[in-house]
N, CA, C and O atoms as a DFTB+ gen file, in Angstrom:
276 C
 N C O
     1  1       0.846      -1.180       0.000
     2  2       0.000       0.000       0.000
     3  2       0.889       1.241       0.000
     4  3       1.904       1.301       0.694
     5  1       0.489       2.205      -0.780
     6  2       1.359       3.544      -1.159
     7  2       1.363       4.246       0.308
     8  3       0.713       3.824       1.264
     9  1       2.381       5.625       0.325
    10  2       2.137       6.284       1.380
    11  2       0.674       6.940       1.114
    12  3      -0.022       6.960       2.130
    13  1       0.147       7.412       0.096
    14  2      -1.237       7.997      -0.148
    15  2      -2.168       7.136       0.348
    16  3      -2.876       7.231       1.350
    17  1      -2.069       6.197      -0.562
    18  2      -3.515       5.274       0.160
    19  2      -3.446       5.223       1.758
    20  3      -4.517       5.625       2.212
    21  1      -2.418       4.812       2.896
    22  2      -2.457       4.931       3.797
    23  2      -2.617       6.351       4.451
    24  3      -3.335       6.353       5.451
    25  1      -2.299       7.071       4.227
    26  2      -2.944       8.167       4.265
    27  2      -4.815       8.975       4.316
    28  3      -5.428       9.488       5.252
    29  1      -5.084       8.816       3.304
    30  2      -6.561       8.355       3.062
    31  2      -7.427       7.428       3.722
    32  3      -8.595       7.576       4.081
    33  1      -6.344       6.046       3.862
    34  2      -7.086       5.663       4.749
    35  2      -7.563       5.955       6.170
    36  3      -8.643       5.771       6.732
    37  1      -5.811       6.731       6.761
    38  2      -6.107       7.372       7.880
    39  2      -7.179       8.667       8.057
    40  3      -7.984       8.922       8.952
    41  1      -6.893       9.248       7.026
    42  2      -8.230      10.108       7.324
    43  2      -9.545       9.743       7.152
    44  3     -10.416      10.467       7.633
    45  1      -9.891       8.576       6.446
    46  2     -11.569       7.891       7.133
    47  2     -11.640       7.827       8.158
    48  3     -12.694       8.116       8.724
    49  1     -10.418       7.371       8.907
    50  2     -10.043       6.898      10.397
    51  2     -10.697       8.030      11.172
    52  3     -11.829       8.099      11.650
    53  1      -9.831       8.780      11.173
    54  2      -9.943      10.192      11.501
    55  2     -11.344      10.438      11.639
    56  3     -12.002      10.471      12.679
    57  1     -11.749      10.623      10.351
    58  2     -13.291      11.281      10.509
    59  2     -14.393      10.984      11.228
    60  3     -15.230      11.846      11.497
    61  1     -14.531       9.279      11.743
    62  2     -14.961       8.469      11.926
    63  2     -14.466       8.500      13.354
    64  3     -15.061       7.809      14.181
    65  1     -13.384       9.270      13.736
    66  2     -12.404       9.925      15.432
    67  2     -12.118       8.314      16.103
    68  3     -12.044       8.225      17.329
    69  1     -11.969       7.110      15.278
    70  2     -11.535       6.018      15.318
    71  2      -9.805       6.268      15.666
    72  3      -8.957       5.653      15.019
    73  1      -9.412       7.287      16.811
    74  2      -7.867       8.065      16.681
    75  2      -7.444       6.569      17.190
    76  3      -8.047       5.937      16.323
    77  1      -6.955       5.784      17.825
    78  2      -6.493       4.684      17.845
    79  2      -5.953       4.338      16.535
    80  3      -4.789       4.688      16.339
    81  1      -6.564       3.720      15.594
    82  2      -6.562       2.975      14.575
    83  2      -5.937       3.896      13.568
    84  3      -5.296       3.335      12.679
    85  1      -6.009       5.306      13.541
    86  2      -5.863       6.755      12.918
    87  2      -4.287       6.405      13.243
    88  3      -3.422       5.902      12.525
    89  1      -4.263       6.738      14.229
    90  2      -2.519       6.622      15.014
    91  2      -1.812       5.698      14.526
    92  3      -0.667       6.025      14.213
    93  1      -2.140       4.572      14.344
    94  2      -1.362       3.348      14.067
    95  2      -0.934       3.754      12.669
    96  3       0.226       3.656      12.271
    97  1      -2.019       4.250      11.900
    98  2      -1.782       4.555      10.310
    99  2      -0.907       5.632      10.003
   100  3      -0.396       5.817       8.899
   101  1      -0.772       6.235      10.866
   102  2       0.642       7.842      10.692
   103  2       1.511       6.983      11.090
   104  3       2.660       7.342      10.833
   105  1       1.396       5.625      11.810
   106  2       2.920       5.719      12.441
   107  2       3.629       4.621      12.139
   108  3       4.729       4.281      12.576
   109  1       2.536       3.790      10.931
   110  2       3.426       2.692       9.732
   111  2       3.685       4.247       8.474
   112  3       4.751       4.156       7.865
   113  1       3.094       5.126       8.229
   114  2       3.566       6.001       7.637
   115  2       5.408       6.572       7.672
   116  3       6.281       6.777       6.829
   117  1       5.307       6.636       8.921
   118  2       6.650       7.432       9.778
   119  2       7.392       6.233       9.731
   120  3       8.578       6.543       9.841
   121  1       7.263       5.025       9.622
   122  2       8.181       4.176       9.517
   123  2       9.152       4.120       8.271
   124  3      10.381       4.155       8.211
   125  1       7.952       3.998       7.072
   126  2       8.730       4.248       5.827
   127  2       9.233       5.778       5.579
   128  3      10.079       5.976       4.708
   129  1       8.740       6.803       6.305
   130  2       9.309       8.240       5.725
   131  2       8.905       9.489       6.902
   132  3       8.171      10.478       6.890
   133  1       9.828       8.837       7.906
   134  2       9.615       9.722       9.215
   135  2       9.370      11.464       8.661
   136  3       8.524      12.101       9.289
   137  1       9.926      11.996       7.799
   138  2      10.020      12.808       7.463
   139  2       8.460      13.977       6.392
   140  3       8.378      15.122       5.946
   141  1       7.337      12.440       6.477
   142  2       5.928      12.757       5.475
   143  2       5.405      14.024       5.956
   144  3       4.715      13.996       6.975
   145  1       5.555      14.763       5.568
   146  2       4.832      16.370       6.279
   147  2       3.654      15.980       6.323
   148  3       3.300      16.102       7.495
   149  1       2.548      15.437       5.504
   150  2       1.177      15.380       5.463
   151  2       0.737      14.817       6.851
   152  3      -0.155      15.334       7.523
   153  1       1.426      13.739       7.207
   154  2       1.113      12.850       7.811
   155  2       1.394      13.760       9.440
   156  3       0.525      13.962      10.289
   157  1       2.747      14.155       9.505
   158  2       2.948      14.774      10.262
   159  2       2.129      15.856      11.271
   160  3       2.078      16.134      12.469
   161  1       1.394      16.370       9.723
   162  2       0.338      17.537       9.809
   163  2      -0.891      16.944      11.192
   164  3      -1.250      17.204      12.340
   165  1      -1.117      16.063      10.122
   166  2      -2.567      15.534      10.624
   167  2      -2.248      14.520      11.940
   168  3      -3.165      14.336      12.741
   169  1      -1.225      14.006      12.111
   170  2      -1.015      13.572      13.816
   171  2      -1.153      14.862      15.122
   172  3      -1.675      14.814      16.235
   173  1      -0.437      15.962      14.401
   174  2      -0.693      16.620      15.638
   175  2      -1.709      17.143      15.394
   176  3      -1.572      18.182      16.038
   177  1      -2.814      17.216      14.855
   178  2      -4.176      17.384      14.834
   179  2      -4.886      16.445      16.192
   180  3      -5.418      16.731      17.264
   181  1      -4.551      15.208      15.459
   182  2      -5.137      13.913      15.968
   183  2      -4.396      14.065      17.744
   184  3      -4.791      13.446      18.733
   185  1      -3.452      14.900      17.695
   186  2      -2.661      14.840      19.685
   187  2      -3.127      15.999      20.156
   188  3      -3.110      16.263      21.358
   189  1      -3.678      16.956      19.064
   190  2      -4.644      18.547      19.696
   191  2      -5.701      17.593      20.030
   192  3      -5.652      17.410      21.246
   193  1      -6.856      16.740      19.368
   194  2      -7.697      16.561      19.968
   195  2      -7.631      15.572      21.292
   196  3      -8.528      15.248      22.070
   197  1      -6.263      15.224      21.258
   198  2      -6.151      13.979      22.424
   199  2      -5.977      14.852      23.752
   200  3      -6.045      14.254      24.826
   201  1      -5.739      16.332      23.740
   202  2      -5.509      17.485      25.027
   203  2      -4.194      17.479      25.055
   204  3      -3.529      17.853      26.020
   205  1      -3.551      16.869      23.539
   206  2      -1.908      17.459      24.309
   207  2      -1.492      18.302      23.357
   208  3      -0.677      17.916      22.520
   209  1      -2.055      19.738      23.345
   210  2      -2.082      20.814      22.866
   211  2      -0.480      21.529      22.164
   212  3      -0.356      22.244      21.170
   213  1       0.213      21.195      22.776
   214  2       1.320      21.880      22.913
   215  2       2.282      20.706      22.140
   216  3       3.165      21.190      21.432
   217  1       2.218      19.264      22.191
   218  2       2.912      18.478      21.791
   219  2       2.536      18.939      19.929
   220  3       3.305      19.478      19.134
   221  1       0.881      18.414      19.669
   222  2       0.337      18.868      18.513
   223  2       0.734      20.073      17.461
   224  3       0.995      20.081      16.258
   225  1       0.662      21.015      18.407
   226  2       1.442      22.206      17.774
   227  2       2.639      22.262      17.400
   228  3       2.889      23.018      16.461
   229  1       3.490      21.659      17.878
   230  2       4.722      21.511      17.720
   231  2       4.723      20.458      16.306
   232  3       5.315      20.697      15.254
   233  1       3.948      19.331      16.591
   234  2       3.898      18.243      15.175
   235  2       3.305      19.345      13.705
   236  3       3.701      19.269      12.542
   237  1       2.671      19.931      14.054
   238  2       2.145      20.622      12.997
   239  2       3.029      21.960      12.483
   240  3       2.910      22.380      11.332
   241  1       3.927      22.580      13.465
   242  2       4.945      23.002      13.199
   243  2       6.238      22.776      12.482
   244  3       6.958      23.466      11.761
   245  1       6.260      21.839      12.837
   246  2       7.225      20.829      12.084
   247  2       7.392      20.244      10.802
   248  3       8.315      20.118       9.997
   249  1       5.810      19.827      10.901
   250  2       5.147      19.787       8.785
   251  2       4.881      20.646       8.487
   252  3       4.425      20.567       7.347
   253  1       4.873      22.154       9.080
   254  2       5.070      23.118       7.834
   255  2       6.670      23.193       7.881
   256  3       6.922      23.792       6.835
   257  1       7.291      23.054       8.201
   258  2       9.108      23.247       8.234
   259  2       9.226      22.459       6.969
   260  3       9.325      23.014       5.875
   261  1       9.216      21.171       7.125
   262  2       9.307      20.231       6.047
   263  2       8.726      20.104       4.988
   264  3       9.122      19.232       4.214
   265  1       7.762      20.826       4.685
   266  2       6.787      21.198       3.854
   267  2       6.039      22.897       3.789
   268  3       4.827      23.064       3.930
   269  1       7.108      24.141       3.531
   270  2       6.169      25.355       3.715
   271  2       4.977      26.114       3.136
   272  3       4.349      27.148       3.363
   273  1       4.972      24.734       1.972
   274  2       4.009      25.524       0.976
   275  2       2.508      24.847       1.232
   276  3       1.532      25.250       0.599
């Protein structure tokens, strides 16, 4: 499975706030390409809604570094 499709898939995950199963899918992502801004993006989304506000921000900080556009 591509990094996209897993991706996609995580965001059904997501939508569906299935964050468990969401999580697992960013983090066979980060295995093959610790570096995926997308993915990056949308974990610290997924750790804003978990209340760890400050960790999140920082993940989402980070995928715009690696990705500014």
């Amino acid at each position: 499975m591509s990094i996209d499709d897993t991706i996609n898939r995580a965001l059904v995950l997501h939508q569906s706030s299935a964050l468990d199963a969401t999580e697992q899918n960013y983090c066979a992502i980060f295995k093959t390409n610790p570096y995926q801004s997308q993915a990056r993006h949308l974990v610290g989304v997924l750790v804003h809604q978990r209340g760890e506000t400050v960790k999140g921000a920082a993940l989402i900080k980070s995928a715009s570094v690696l990705a500014p556009e």
